[in-house]
KEDREN-532791 format. One record per residue (C-alpha): residue number from 1; x, y, z. Coordinates in Angstrom, 1 decimal. Each point is the difference from the previous one (the first is absolute). Layout:
BEGIN
R, tifi, u, v, w
R, NUM, X, Y, Z;
...
END
This chain:
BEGIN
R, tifi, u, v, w
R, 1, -42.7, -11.5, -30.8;
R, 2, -2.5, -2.2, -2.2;
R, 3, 0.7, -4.2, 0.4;
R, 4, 2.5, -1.1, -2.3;
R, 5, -1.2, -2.1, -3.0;
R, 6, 2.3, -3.3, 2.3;
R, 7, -1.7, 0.8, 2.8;
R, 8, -2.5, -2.3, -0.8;
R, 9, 2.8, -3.5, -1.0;
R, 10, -0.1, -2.5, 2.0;
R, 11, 3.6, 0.6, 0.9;
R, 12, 1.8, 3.5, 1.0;
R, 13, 3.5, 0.1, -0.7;
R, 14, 2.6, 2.3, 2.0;
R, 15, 3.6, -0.1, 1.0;
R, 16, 1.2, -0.8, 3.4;
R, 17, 1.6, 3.2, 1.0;
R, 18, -0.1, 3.4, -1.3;
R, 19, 0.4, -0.2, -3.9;
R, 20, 3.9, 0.3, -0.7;
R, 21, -1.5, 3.1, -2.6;
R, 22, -1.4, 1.7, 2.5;
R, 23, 1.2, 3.9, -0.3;
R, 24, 2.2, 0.9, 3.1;
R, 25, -0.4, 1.1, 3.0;
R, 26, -3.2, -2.6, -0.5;
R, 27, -1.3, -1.4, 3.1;
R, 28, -2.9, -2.5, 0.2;
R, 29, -3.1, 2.5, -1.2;
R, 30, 2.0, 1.0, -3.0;
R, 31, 0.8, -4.1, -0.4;
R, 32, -3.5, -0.4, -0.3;
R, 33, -0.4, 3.0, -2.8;
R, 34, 2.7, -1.0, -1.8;
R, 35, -1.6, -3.6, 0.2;
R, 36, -3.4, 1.2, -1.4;
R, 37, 1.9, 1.6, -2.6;
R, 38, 1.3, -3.4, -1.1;
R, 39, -2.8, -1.2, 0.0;
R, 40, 0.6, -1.9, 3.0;
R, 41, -2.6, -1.0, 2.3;
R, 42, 1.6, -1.5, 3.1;
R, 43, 2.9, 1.5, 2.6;
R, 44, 1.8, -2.5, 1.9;
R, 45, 1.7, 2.6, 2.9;
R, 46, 2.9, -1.8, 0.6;
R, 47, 0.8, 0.7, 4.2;
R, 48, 2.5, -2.3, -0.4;
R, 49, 2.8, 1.2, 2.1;
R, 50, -2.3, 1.7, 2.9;
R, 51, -3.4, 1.5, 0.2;
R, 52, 0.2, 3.7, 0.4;
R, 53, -2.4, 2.1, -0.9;
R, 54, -2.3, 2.4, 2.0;
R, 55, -3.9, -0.1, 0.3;
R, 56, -0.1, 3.3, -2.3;
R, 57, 2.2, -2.0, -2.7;
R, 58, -2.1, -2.7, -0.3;
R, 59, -3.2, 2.3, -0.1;
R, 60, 1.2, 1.4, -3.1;
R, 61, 0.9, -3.8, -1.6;
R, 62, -3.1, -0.8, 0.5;
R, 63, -1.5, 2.8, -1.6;
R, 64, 2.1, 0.1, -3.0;
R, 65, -1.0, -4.0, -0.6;
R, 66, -3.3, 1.3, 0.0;
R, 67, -0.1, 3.2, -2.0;
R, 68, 2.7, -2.6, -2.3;
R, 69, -2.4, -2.6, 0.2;
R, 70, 3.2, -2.6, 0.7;
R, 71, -0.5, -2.8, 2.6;
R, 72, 2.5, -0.6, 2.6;
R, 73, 2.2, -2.6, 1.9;
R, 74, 3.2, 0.1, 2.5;
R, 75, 3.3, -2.2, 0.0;
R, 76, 0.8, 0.2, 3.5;
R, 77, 3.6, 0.4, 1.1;
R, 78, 1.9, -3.4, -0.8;
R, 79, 1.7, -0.3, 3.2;
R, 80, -3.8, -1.9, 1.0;
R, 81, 0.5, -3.1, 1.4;
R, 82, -2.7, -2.2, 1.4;
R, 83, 2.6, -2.9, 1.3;
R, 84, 1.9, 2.5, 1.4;
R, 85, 2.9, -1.9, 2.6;
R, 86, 0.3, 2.8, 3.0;
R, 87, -3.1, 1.1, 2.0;
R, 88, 1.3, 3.9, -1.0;
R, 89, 0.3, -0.8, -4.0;
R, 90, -3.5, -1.2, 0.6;
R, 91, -0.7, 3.2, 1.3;
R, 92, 1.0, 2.4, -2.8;
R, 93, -1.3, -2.4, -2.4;
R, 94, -3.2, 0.2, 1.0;
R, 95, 0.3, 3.6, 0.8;
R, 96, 1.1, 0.6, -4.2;
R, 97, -3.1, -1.8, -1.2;
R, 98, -2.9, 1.0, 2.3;
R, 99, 1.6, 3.9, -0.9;
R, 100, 0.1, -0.7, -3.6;
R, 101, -3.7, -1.0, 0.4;
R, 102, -1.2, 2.8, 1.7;
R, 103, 1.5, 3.0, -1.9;
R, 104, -0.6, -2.2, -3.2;
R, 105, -3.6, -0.1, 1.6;
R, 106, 0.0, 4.0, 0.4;
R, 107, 1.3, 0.5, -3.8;
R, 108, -2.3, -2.2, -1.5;
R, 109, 1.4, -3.5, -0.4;
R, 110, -1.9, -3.1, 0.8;
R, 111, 3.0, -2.5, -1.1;
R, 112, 3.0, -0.3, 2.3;
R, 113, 2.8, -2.5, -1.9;
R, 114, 2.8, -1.1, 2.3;
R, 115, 2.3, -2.9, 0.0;
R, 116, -0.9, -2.1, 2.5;
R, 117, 3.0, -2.0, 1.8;
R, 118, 2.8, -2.0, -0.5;
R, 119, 0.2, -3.9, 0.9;
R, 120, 3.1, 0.6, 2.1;
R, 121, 0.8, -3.4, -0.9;
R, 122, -2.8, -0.8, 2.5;
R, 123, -3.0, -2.8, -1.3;
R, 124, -2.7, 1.7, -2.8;
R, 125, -2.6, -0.9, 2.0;
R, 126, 1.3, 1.1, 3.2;
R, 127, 0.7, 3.6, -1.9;
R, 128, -4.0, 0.1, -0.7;
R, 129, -1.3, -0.5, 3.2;
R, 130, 2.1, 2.8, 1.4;
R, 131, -1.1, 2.7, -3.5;
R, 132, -3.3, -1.8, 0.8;
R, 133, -0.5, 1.3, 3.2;
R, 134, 2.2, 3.3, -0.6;
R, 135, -2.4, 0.8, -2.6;
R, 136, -3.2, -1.0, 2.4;
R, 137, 1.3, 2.6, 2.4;
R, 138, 1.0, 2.7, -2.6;
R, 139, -3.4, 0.1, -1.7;
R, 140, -1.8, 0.5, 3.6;
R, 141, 2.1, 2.6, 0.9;
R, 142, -1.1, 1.7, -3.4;
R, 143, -4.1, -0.8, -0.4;
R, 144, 0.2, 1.4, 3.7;
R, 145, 1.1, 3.5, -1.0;
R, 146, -1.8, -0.2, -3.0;
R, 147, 2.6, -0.4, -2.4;
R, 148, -1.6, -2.2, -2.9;
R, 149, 2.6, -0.8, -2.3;
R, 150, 1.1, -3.5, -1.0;
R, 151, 3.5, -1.2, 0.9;
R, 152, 1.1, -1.8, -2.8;
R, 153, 3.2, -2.2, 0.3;
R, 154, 2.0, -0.7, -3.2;
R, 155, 1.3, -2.9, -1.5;
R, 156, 3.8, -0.2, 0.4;
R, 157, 2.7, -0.7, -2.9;
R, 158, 2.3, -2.1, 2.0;
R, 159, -0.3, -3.2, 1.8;
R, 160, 1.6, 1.1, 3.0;
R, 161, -3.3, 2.5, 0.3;
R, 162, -3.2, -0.7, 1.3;
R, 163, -2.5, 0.7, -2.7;
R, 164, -1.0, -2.9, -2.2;
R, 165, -3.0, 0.2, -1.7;
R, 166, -2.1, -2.6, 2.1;
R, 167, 1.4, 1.8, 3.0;
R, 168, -1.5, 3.2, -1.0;
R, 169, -3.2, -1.4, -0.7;
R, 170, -0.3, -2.0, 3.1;
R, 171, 0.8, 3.4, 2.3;
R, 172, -2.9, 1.7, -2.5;
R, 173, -2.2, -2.5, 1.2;
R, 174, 0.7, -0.1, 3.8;
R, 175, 0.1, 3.8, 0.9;
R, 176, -2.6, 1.9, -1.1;
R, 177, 1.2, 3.5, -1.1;
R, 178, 3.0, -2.1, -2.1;
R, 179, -0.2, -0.9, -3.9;
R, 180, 3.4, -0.4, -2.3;
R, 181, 2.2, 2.0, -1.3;
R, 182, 1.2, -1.7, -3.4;
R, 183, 3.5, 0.2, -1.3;
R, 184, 0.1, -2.0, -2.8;
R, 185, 3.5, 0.5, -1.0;
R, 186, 0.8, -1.2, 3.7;
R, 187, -1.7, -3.3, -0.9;
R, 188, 2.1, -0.6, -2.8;
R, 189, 2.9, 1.4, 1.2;
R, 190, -0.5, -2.2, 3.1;
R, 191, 0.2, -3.3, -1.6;
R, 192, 0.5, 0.6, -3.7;
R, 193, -3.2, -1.1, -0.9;
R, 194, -3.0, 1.4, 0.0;
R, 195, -0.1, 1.6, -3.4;
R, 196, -2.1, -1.6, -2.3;
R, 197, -4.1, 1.2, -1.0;
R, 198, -0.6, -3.4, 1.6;
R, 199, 1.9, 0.6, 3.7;
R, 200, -1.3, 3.6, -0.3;
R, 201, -3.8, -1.6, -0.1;
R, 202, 0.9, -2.5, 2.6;
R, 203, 1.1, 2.4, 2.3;
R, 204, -3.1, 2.4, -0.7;
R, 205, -2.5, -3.0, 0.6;
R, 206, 2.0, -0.4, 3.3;
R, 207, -0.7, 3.1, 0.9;
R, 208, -4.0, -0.7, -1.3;
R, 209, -0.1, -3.2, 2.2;
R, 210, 1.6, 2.1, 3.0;
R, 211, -1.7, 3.1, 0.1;
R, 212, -3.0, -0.5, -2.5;
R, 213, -0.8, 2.2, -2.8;
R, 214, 1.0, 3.4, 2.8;
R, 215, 3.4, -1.4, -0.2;
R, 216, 0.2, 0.6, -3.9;
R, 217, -2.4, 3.1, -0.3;
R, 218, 2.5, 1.9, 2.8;
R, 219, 3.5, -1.2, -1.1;
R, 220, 3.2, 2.2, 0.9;
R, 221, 2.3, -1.0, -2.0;
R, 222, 3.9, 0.7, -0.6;
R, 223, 1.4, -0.3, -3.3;
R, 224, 3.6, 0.9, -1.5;
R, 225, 2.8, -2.1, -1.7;
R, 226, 2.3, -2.2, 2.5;
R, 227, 3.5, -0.6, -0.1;
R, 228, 0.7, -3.6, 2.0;
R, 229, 2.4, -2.4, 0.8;
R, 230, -0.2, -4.0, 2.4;
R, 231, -0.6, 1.9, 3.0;
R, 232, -3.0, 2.4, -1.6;
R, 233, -0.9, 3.5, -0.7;
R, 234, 3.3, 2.2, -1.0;
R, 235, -1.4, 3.3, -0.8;
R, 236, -3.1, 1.8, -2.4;
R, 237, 1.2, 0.6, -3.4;
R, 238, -1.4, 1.4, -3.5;
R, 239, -2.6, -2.0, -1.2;
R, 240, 1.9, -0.1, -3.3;
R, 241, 2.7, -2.1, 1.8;
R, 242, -2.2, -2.3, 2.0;
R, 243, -1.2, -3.6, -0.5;
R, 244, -3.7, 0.7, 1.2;
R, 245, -2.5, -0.7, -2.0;
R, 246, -2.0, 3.0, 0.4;
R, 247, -2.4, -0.1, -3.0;
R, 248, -1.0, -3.9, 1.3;
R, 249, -0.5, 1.7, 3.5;
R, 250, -2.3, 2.5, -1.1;
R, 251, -2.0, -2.3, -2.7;
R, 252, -0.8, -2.0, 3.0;
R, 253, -1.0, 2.7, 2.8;
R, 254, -2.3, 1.3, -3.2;
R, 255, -1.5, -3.9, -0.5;
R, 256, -0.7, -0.1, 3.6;
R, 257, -1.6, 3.3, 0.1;
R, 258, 2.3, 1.6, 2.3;
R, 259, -0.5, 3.2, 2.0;
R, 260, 1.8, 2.3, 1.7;
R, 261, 3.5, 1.7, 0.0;
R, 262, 3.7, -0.7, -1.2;
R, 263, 2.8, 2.0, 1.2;
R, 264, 3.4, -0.4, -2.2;
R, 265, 3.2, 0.4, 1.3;
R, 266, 3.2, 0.1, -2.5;
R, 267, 3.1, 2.0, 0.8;
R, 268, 0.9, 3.5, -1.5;
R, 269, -0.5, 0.7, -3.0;
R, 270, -2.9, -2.7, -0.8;
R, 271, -2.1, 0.4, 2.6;
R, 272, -2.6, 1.8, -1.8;
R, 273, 0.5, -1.2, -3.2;
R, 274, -0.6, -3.5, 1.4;
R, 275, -3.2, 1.0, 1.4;
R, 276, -1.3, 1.6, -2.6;
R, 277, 1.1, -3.3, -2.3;
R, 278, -1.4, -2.5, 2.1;
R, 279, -3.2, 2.9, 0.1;
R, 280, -0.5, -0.1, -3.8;
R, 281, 0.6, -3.8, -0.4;
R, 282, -2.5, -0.5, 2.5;
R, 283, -2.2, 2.0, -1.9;
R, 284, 0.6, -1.1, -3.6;
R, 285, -0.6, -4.2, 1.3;
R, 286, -3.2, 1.3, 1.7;
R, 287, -1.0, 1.7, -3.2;
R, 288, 1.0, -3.4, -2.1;
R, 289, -2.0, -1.9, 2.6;
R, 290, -3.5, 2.2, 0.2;
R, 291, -0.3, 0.0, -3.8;
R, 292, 1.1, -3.5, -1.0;
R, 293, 0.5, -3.6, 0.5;
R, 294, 3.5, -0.7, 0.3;
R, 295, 1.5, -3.6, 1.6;
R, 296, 1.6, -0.1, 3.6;
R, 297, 3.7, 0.7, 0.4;
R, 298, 0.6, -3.9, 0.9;
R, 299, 1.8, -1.0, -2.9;
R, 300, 2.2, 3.4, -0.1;
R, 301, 1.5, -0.6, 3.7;
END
């Protein structure tokens, strides 16, 4: 199938999971058809509960992403954690993320999102040496079998998670084979803030000053509206009954010249009509900003 006239935008816009329109019995290859119907260009597989999925299945994701011309990324299974308290949770944890790289490896994907760890009460900084060196060993274990895909920890809506923004960054920078996963409904949700075109440049020129102009031109991010509350994230709701400033959000990855993908999560029945909304106002402020001068959000946040 000829290249899609999005192909070529700096950003590629997809749901995470299977698109709730999907026709039934679907299944991920017909995900990604439906998808390019859309006009969808990215497919977040969402292994979220376990990874199970034979060599032959993922085979035939990868060739329907190509024939579809969509791009790929795993959420591995959310039971991952990196600051796991029992030398056998440690185990499986590790076990669910190197298998979510491998098969998402084998169908195509070079993004693997997980949730990193949980404080357990225990010090923040204490927490990142041990994901530090989890990660260290995790990404040698999977350049030595050949598996080059980047694991890609996400930043976490609640307090009591590990997965700030600076925290992210910092494990981008010491383990090679790592670089962010950006929620940015987590960020607000996590504090409340974080929601303004001027915090949403702030945190991209972190990013810039982190990772240089790679960590901008490859960003994964996360988008969706947040439900939240003193103690964090609640739950993904419609955009329509959310707080987050979206159109700021994307006039600002557009200023900074931005690349890469955006998976949008929103529960049933929004979940494409979200992406597609946050698709086409993405497009219509990149429109507005190639063919005229218009002033910086500043004075709207």
């Amino acid at each position: 199938m000829p290249r899609s006239d999005s192909s070529a935008e700096p950003l590629r816009f997809g749901t995470v999971g299977a698109p709730q329109t999907t026709p039934k019995p679907g299944g991920t290859p017909l995900a990604i058809a439906h998808s390019r119907a859309l006009g969808l260009d990215h497919l977040e597989i969402a292994w979220v509960q376990s990874v199970r999925v034979t060599d032959e299945a993922c085979a035939a994701i990868k060739a329907a992403a190509e024939q579809y011309n969509i791009t790929l990324s795993v959420h591995a299974p959310y039971f991952i954690n990196l600051n796991s308290q029992t030398a056998e949770l440690m185990r499986k944890s590790d076990e669910r993320l190197l298998a979510a790289a491998r098969k998402g490896f084998l169908a195509g994907a070079r993004d693997i999102v997980f949730h990193p760890a949980s404080y357990h009460n225990q010090p923040p900084e204490k927490v990142y040496e041990r994901v530090r060196e989890k990660l260290l060993e995790l990404t040698a274990i999977l350049r030595a079998e050949g598996v080059t895909v980047t694991l890609r920890p996400e930043t976490m809506g609640k307090p009591a998670m590990f997965g700030t923004l600076d925290e992210i960054i910092q494990l981008s920078r010491d383990v090679e084979g790592v670089l962010p996963a950006i929620d940015f409904a987590h960020l607000h949700a996590r504090d409340g803030k974080h929601n303004t075109y001027v915090e949403f440049r702030a945190m991209l020129k972190a990013i810039e000053d982190g990772l240089g102009r790679r960590g901008l031109e490859t960003l994964h991010v996360h988008l969706s509206g947040i439900d939240y509350g003193p103690k964090g994230e609640r739950q993904h709701i419609p955009l329509n009954e959310a707080d987050f400033a979206y159109r700021e959000l994307l006039q600002a990855l557009i200023d900074v010249e931005a690349r890469g993908t955006v998976g949008v999560e929103a529960p049933e029945p929004f979940h494409v009509a979200d992406a597609l909304t946050l698709q086409a106002t993405y497009r219509r402020l990149r429109a507005i900003h190639e063919g005229t001068v218009i002033e910086a959000l500043e004075d709207e946040s």
